[in-house]
C-alpha positions as CSV (number, residue, x, y, z in Angstrom):
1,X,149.2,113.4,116.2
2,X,151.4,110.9,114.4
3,X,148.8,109.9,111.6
4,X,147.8,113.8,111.1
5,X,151.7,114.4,110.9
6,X,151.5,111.8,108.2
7,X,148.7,112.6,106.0
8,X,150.3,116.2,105.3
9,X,153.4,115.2,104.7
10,X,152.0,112.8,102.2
11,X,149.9,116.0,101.1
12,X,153.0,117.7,100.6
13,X,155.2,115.2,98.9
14,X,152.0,114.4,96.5
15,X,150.6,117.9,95.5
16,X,149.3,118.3,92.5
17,X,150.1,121.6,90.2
18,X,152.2,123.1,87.8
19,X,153.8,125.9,89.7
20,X,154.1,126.2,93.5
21,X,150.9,128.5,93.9
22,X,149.0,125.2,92.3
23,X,150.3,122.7,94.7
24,X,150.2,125.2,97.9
25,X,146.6,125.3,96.8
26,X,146.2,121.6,96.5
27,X,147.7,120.9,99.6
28,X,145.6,123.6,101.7
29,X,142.2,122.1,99.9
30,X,143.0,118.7,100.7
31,X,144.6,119.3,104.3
32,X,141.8,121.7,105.2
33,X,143.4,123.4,108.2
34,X,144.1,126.7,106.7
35,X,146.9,128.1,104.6
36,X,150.4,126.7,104.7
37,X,151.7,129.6,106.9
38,X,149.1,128.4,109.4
39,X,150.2,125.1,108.4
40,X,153.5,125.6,109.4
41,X,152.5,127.5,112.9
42,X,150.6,124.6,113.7
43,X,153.2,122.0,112.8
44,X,155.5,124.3,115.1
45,X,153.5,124.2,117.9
46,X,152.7,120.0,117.8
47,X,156.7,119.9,117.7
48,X,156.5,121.8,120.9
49,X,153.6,119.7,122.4
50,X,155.7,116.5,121.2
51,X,159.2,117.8,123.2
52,X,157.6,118.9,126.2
53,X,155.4,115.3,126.6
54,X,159.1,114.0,125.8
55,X,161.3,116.4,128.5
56,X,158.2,116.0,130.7
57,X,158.1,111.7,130.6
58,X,154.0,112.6,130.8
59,X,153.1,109.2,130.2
60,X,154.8,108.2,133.4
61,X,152.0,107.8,136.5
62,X,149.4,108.8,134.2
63,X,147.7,105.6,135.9
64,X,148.0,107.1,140.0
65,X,146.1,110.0,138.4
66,X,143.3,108.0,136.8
67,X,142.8,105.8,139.7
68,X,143.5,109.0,142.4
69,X,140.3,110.9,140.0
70,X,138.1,107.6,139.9
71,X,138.4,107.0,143.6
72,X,136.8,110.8,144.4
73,X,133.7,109.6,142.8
74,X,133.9,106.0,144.7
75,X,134.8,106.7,148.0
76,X,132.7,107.5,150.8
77,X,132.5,111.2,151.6
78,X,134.9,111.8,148.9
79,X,132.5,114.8,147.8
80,X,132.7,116.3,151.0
81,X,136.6,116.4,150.8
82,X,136.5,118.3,146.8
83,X,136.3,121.9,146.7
């Protein structure tokens, strides 16, 4: 998310044009994710992604879980306990 972050506010800092309309044009060509009021919605919505991973601490025990979903596969009779 960091490095897409990045590119479009390089994008942005770098467009291209003589008048505003020229560089929002330049900027949705290049970025290719739709016009810069979809732009912005999205870059909304990643800053919501980005606080709730934050408020959340989602990285913490992310390992449990990997381990708890590789041992269902492992185990014996672990696919008579899923459902």
């Amino acid at each position: 998310m960091e490095a897409i972050c990045n590119f479009r506010i390089d994008m942005a800092a770098n467009a291209i044009g003589e008048t505003y309309d020229d560089k929002c044009m330049y900027i949705e060509r290049n970025v290719n994710m739709g016009q810069i009021e979809e732009l912005l919605v999205q870059a909304s919505d990643e800053e919501n992604v980005i606080n709730c991973y934050i408020e959340n601490k989602m990285w913490e025990g992310t390992g449990d879980a990997i381990i708890s979903y590789e041992r269902s596969f492992t185990e014996p009779g672990a696919e008579e306990t899923k459902a």
